[in-house]
N, C-alpha and C positions, 0 to 999 in steps of 0.2 A: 101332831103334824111332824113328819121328818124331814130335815133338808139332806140333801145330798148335793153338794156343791158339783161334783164329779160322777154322776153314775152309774158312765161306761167302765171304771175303774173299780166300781163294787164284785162283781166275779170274781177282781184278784186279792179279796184280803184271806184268803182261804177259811180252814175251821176255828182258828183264832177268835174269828170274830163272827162267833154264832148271835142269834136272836135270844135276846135275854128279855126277862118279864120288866115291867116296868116297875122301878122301884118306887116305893111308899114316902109319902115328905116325911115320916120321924125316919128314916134311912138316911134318905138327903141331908136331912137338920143333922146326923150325928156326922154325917160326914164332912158338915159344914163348919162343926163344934170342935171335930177331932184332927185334921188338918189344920193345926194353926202352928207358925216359923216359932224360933225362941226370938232369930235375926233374920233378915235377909240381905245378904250383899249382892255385889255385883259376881261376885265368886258362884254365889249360887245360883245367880239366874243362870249360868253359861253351865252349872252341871246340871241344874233341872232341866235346862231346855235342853242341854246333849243328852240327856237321859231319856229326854223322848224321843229325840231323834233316832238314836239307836235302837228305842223302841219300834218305832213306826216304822223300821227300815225292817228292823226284824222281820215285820209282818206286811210288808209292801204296801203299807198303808201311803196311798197319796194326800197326804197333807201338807197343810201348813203350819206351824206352830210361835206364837209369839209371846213376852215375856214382857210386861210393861209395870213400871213401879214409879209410884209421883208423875206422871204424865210424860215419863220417857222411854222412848223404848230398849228393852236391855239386852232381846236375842230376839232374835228371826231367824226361820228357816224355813224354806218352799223345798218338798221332797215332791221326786218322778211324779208324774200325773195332775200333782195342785194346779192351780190356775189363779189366776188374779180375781176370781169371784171369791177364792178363798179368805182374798187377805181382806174382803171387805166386808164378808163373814164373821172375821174371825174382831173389825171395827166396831160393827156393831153387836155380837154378844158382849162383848169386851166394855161397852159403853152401858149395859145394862149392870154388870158387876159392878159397876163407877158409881150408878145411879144408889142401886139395892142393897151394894155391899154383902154381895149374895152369889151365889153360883145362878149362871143363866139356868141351869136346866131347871134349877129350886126354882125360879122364881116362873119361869113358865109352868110349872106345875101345882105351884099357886095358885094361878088363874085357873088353872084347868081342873084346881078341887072346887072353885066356887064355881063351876058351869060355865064359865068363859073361858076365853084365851083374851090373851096380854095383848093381840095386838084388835082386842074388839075394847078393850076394857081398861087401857093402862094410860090411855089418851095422848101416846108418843108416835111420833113417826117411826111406820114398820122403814123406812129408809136409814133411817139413823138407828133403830132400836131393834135387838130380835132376841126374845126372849128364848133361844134354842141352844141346849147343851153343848157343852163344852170351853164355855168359860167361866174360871174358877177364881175367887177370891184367894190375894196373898196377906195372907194376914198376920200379924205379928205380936204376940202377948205381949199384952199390957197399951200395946199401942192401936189396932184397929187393921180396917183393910188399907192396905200400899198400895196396891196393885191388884195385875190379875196375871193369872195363865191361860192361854188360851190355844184351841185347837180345832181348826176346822178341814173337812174334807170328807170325813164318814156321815151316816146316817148319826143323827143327833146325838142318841143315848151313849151311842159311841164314841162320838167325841168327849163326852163327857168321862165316862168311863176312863177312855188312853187319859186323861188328864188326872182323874184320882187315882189311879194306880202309879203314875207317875209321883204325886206326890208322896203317896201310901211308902212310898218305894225309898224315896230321895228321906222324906222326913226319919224314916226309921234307921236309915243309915248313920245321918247324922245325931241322932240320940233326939230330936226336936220335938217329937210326934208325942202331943197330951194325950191322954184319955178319955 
């Protein structure tokens, strides 16, 4: 299932943001292994999240992007097109990461390798709960998940996507990025 918070606004991401295959959960799991902080401060939520920003504008992606760590919020930003469905989107993936300590897309795709989906089988409120890409576990060696990143506005796998290349991006800059 794909959400599309925004649809009339899918025409303008241009070739950027082609249809890509769905990736496999040992893809997901390594990227869930391989994305991990050494730290996270308040320093880097404000470059992670401008690192999307700049991303998403790049490619006129209308989203929203939020950065929360220990139940705070660290950066927000609603770009051209978002809407306020986005930031309630972006609630509840973001409350699935909290739960799972997992990437929303992983954990929806969980479900969807046992023959279900998460919101037949995970006995949460789909109102509170949405097991749909693009919210990412911030996690930190030695210590566990913080937080999440999160990003709503595209077609799921998408969000999820701008979110690991964001990180793929920020981590390797910084030297953080395990193996």
């Amino acid at each position: 299932m794909t959400h599309k918070s925004n649809p009339s606004h899918h025409q303008e991401l241009g070739p950027k943001f082609h249809p890509e295959l769905t990736p496999s959960l040992e893809e997901l799991e390594r990227e869930e292994r391989r994305l991990v902080f050494r730290r996270f401060t308040y320093d880097d939520a404000w470059a992670l999240g401008s690192l999307l920003v700049e991303t998403a504008r790049q490619r006129q992606a209308p989203v929203a992007i939020d950065i929360h760590r220990a139940g705070q919020q660290l950066f927000h930003a609603a770009l051209p097109g978002s809407t306020p469905d986005n930031d309630a989107w972006i609630a509840r993936k973001r409350r699935v990461v909290e739960r799972y300590g997992s990437p929303s897309y992983l954990v929806g795709a969980r479900f969807r390798a046992k023959g279900t989906t998460f919101e037949e089988s995970s006995r949460l409120d789909p109102d509170t709960y949405a097991a749909h890409g693009g919210s990412f576990p911030i996690t930190v060696e030695g210590v566990g998940v913080i937080g999440a990143v999160t990003v709503s506005g595209l077609p799921q796998l998408q969000d999820h996507r701008l979110v690991v290349e964001a990180l793929e991006e920020y981590l390797s800059k910084q030297g953080n990025q395990e193996r």
